[in-house]
N, C-alpha and C positions, 0 to 999 in steps of 0.2 A: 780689716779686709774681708773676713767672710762673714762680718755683719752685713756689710756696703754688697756683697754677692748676693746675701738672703735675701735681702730690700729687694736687688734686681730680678730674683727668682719667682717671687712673689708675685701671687693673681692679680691682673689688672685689675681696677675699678672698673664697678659698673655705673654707668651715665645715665642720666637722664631719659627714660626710652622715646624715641620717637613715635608721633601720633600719625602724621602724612603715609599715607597707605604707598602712595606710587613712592615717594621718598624710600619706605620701607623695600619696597619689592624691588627698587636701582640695588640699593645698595646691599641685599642680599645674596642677588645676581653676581654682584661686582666681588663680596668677598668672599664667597664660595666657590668663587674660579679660582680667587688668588690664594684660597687657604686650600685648596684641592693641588694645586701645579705648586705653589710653595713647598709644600710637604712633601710633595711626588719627585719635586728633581732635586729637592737638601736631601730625601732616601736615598735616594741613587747616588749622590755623592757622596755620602757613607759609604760606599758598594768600591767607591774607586779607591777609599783609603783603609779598606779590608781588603778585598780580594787582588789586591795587589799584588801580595806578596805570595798567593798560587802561582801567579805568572810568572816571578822571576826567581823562583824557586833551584830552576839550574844554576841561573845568574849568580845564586847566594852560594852554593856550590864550589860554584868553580872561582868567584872570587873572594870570600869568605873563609873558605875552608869548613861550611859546614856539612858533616853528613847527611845524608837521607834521614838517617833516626833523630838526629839534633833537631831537622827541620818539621821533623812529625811530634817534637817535644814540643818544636814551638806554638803548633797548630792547635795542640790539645789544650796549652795555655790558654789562649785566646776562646776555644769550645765551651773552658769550665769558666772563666772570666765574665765572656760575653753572657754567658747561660743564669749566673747566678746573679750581675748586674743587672740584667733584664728586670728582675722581678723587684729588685731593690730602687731602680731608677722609675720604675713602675709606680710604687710608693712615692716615691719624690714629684713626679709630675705631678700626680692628683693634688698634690697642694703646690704647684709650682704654674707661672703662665707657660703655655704652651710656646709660644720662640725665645724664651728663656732657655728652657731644657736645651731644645734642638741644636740651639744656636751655641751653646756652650758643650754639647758631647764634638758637635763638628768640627770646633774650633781644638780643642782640647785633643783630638783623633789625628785631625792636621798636623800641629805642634809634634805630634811622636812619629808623625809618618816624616815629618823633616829633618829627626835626628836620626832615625832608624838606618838609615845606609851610611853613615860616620861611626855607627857603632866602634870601630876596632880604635879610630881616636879617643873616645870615652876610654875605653878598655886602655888606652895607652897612659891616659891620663889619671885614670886612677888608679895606675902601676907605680907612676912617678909619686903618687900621696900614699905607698904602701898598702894598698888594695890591690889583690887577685884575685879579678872573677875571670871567669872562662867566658868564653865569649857569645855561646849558645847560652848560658846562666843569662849571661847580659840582654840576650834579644831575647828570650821569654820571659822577663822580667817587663821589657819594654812593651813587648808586644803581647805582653799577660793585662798593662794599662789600657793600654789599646782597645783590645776587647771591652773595659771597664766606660771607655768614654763612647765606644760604638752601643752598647747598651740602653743608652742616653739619645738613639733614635730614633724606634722603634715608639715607646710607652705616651710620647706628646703626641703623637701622629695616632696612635687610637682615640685620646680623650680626643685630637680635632675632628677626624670622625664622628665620633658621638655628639658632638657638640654642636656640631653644623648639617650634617646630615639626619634626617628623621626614621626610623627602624625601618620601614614599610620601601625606602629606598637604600638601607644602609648596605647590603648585602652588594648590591652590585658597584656603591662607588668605592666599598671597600677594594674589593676583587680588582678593578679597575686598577683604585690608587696600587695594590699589590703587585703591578708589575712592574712597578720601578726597581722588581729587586733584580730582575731578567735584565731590564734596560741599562740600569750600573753597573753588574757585572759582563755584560755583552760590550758597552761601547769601553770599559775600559781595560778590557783584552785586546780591542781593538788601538785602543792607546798606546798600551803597553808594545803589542804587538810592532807599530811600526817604532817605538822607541827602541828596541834592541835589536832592529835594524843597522844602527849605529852605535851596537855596544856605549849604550844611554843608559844603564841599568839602574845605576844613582835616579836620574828623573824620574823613573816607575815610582819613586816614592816622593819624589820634591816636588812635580805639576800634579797630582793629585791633592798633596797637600795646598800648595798655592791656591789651586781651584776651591778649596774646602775653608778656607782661610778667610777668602771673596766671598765666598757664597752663606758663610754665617752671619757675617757684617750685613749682608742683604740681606737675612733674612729679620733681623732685627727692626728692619725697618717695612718692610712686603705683610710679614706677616699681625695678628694680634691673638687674643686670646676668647675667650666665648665670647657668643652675641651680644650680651646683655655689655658686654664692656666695649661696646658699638654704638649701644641704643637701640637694638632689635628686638626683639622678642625671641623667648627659647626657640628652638628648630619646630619644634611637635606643636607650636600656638601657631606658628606662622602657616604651617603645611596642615593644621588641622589634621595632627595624627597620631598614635598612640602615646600616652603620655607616658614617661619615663617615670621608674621606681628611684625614689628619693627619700632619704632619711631624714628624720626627726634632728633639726637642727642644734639640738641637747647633745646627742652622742659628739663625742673627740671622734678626730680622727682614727684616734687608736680602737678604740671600741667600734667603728665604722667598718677597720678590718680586721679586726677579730673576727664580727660577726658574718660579714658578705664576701669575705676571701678565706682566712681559716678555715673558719664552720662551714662552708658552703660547701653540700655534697656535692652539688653539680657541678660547678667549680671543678672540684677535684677528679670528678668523672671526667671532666673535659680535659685538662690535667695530665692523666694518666692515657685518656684517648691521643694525645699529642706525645706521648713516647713512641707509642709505635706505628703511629703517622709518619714521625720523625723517622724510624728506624727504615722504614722499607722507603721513604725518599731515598736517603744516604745510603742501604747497602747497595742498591740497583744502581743509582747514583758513581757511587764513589769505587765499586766493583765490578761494574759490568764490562768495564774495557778488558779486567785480568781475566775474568768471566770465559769471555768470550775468544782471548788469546791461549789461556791455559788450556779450557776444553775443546775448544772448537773450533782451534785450528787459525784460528785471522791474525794478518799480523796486526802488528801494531797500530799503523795509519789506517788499513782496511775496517779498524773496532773502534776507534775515536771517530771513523766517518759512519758509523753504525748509530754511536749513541751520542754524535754530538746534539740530534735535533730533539733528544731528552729534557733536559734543562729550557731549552727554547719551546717547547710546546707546552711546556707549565705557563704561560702567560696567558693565550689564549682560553687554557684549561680553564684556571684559575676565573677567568673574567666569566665566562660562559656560565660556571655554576654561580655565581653570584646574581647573574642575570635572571638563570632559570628560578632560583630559591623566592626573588623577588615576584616575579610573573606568575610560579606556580604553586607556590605557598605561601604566600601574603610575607612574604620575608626572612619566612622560618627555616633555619639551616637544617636541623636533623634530617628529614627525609633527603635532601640534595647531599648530605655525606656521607648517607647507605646506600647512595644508587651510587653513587663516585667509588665507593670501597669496594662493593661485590664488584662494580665493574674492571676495579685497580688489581685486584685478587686474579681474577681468571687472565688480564694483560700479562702478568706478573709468572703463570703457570706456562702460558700461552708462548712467550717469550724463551722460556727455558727449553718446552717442549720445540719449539721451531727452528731455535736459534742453529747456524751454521751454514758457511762459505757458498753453499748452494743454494742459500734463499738469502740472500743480503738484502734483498727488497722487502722481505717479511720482518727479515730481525729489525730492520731499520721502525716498520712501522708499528711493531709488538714496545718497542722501545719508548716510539714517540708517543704511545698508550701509555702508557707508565708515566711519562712526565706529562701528560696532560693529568692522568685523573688522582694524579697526586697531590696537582697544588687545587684542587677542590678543596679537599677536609683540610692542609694544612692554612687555607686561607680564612675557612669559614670556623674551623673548631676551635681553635685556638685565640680569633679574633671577633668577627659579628658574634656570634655564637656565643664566647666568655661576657662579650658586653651586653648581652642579653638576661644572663641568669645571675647579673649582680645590680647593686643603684648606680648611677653616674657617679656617685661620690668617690667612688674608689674601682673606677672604668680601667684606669693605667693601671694600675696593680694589680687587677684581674688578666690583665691580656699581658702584662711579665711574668706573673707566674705559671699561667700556661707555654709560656714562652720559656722558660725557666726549664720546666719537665720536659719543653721539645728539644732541649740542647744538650740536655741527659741521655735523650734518645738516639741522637748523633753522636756521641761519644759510645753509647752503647753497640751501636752499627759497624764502629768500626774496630772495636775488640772484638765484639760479640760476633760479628759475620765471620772475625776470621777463624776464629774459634772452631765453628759451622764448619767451615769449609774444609779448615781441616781435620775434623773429625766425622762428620757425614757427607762430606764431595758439596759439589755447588748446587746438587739437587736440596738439600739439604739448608740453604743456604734462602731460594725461594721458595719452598715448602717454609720455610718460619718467616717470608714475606707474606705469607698468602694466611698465616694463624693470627701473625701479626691486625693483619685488616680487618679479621673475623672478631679479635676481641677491643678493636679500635671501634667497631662498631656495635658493640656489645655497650662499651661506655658511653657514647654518644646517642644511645637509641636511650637510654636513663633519663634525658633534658627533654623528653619529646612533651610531655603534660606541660612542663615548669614552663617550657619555651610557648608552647599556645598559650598557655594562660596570663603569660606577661603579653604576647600580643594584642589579646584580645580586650586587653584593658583600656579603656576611651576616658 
């Protein structure tokens, strides 16, 4: 069985290349629409069979029986799951075809999102065969997999990236393909939302998975794996553009990441730039509603309509600097994730210092600062950026291990802020968002030489 898997995982052949230039340029046209929206709406279906379980959080509550703290065990499950699989599934792509991976994390994600609201039947039944787990054990358990098959998203969708797109425009269809993470988790709030209209709460996790079930089958068959297993030419021969750092076909794999992912300073500067990228997203993020109801007076609905357009303005954010990186520095991220971070820094000041019942129109838009100029550096540093200061050969595993340290930094945002808060007040709290950006930028300004000079290689 997981011979006949491996076989299936495995990189496609490459063909025969084709010689017809206009044949070349149909069918480059044609599968880089379908490998860009392939990739774009199987992310966002991930999004429905993750963040699902934010929405019906009450739901699990009240029919369940589980706590507030059971439900925060389970979250952190899936944090340290998803965080460390990233980087592991990251590895596995680089040697795997790319709708292989995808199409087996989606499917696999599916599958747990279908048992997961039957949980207390498991739990029954494995009472009857002399097993006692508690029932929170059981859904962090599940939804600790979860995490593991979600993992398995992210790391094909950069090698496709890389693969199909050339440096010189990677930066802005990265950014682009990056808001499918707004678009899945927006339309399936929206989902959810009217399914518990109808005290539907089982479906928040059963037509997600159905949709996720469908949409891996398709993609088995929509998507393929690099050009050359087409009959195209690399991306950089075709567009006539920087050619990509590739290794000595001698090295193993293993010796490939040793050298270009281990030992890689820059790497690791990018790395540790995505901890606290990561952190001031999620304390602003995932604190500012208490933020702003503790200190400053709002209630509850008044601080969710404050900071809902947070999280929605990181898409356009997101797309903009990838755009600019592209147009204003020939592709290169560094200087677009210093202008994004001082800018994010003083949003972030700006917002504390403003914030309250008498400027709801200021808090709203200090806010919507914050989520625009955040998903810059988390878009560019952790991804264009890491696929820049390693070879292709080991592209996926570079962007999960950066991925890896930014799930550290969410986990750390939400001990760490509370920590903050309650030991130095909420001042306290964005004064170490604002130190945070300063040495985010500190490690990203490290790639500035490495990053021109792999560009400028012809």
């Amino acid at each position: 069985m997981f011979a006949k898997l491996a076989n299936w995982l495995k990189p496609l052949p490459d063909i025969a290349p084709l010689s017809d230039e206009q044949q070349i340029k149909r069918l480059y046209r044609n599968w880089r629409i379908k490998m860009f929206f392939g990739m774009y709406f199987g992310y966002a279906l991930f999004y429905f069979t993750r963040k699902n379980l934010d929405y019906v959080k009450p739901a699990l509550s009240e029919n369940l029986g589980l706590s507030v703290i059971e439900l925060g065990y389970i979250g952190t499950t899936i944090y340290l799951t998803y965080g460390i699989g990233k980087f592991l599934s990251g590895v596995l792509a680089d040697r795997c075809n790319i709708r292989g991976v995808m199409a087996l994390g989606l499917f696999t994600s599916s599958l747990i999102n279908l048992a997961f609201p039957f949980l207390p039947n498991f739990q029954h039944y494995l009472g009857n065969m002399g097993i006692t787990l508690p029932l929170v054990a059981l859904a962090a358990v599940l939804w600790g997999l979860n995490g593991v098959a979600q993992s398995m998203g992210f790391p094909p969708v950069a090698k496709g990236l890389v693969y199909w797109f050339s440096p010189s425009e990677r930066a802005t269809k990265w950014t682009l393909w990056s808001s499918s993470h707004t678009f899945g988790a927006f339309f399936v709030g929206v989902l959810i939302a009217y399914l518990l209209k109808f005290d539907a709460w089982r479906m928040a996790f059963v037509i997600p998975a159905i949709m996720g079930i469908c949409y891996s089958i398709f993609l088995l068959f929509f998507l393929t794996d690099k050009p050359t297993t087409v009959g195209l030419p690399p991306i950089e021969v075709y567009r006539n553009d920087v050619m990509p750092v590739q290794e000595k076909s001698t090295l193993s794999h293993w010796e490939i990441l040793k050298k270009h992912v281990f030992k890689n300073p820059f790497l690791w500067a990018l790395a540790i730039s995505y901890i606290f990228v990561y952190y001031v997203r999620f304390a602003t993020l995932d604190w500012g509603t208490m933020f702003l109801t503790q200190e400053r007076g709002f209630s509850q609905e008044a601080a969710v309509s404050a900071m809902k357009w947070m999280p929605f303005l990181g898409m356009p954010g997101g797309i903009v600097a990838g755009y600019l990186a592209d147009r204003w520095f020939q592709g290169r991220c560094t200087q677009m994730n210093i202008i994004y971070l001082l800018i994010l820094a003083a949003s972030c000041w700006g917002f504390y210092l403003v914030a309250g019942t008498d400027q709801f129109f200021w808090t709203s838009l200090l806010a919507s600062f914050i989520g625009f100029f955040v998903d810059g550096p988390q878009n560019l540093a952790g991804g264009v950026q890491a696929s820049r200061v390693t070879v292709q050969e080991s592209v996926s595993a570079a962007c999960g291990f950066t991925g890896m340290f930014g799930y550290f930094g969410a986990m750390l945002s939400s001990t760490g802020a509370a920590y903050i808060s309650h030991s130095f007040g909420w001042k306290g709290v964005y004064i170490s968002c604002i130190i945070s950006c300063f040495i985010a930028m500190g490690f990203i300004a490290t790639t500035w030489k490495k990053e021109a000079a792999g560009m400028a290689k012809k």
